[in-house]
C-alpha positions as CSV (number, residue, x, y, z in Angstrom):
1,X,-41.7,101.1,-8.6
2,X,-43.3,98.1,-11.2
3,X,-42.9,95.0,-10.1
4,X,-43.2,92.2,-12.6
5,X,-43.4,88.8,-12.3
6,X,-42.6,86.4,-14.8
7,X,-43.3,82.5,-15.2
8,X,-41.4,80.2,-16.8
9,X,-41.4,76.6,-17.1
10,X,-43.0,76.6,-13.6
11,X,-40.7,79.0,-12.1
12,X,-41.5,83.0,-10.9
13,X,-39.3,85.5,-11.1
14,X,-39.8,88.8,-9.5
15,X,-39.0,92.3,-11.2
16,X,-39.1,96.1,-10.1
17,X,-38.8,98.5,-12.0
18,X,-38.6,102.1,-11.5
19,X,-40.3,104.1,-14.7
20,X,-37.4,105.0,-16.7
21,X,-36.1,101.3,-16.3
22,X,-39.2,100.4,-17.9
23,X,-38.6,103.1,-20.9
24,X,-35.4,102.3,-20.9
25,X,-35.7,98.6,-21.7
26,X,-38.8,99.1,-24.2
27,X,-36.0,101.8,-26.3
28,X,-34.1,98.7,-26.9
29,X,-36.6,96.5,-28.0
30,X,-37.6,95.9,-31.4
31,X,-40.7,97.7,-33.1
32,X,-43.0,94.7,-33.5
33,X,-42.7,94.3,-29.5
34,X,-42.9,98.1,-28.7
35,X,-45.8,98.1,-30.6
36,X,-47.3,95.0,-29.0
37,X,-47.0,96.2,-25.7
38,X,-48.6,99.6,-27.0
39,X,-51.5,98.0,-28.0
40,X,-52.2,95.7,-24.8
41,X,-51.7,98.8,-22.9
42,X,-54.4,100.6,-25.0
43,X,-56.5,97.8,-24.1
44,X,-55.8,97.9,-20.4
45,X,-56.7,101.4,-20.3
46,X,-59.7,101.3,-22.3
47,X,-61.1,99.1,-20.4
48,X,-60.1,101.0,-16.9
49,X,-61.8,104.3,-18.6
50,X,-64.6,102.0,-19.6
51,X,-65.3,100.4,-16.1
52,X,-64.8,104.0,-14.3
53,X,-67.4,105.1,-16.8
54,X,-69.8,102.8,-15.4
55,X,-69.2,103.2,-12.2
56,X,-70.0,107.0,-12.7
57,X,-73.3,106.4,-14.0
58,X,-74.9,103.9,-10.9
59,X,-77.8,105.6,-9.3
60,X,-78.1,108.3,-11.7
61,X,-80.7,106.8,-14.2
62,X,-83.1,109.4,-15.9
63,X,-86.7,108.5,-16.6
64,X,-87.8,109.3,-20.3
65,X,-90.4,111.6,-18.2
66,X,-87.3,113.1,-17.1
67,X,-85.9,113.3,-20.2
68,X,-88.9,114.9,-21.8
69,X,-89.2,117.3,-19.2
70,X,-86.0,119.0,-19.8
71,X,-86.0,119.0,-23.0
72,X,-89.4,120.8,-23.7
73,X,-87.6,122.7,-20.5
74,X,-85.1,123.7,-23.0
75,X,-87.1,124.2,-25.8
76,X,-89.2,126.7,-24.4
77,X,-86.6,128.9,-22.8
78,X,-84.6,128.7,-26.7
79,X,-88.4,129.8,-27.9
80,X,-89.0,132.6,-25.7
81,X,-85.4,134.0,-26.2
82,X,-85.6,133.1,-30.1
83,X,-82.8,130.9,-30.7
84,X,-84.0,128.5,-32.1
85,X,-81.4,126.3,-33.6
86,X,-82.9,125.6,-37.3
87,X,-81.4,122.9,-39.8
């Protein structure tokens, strides 16, 4: 259930929502406001995807030693098994 809260003129009005309510009501809006809302919800989950992304990445910082180390690591077992990747 969405609840929505809207503010006008200094006044709040508070909205739920189940999910097909909210489908339902964006069917019978008009294509520039569909496609408004399609867009800021892009946004809002870009930057959701973005900020878990992050998160996902504290406390796992490589060294370039690190780095180095496993890719000569990989290098040498492609060397000794001959597949090399050429190009």
């Amino acid at each position: 259930m969405a609840t929505a809260v809207q503010r006008q003129r200094g006044r709040s009005i508070n909205l739920s929502l189940n999910r097909r309510q909210m489908i339902d009501m964006f069917r019978v809006m008009d294509e520039q406001d569909r496609e408004y809302i399609y867009n800021e919800l892009k946004k809002i989950l870009f930057l959701n995807k973005v900020k878990n992304l992050q998160k996902s990445f504290v406390g796992n910082e490589l060294t370039m030693d690190e780095i180095t180390a496993e890719v000569e690591a990989v290098r040498k077992e492609r060397y000794e098994t001959e597949q090399q990747i050429f190009g």
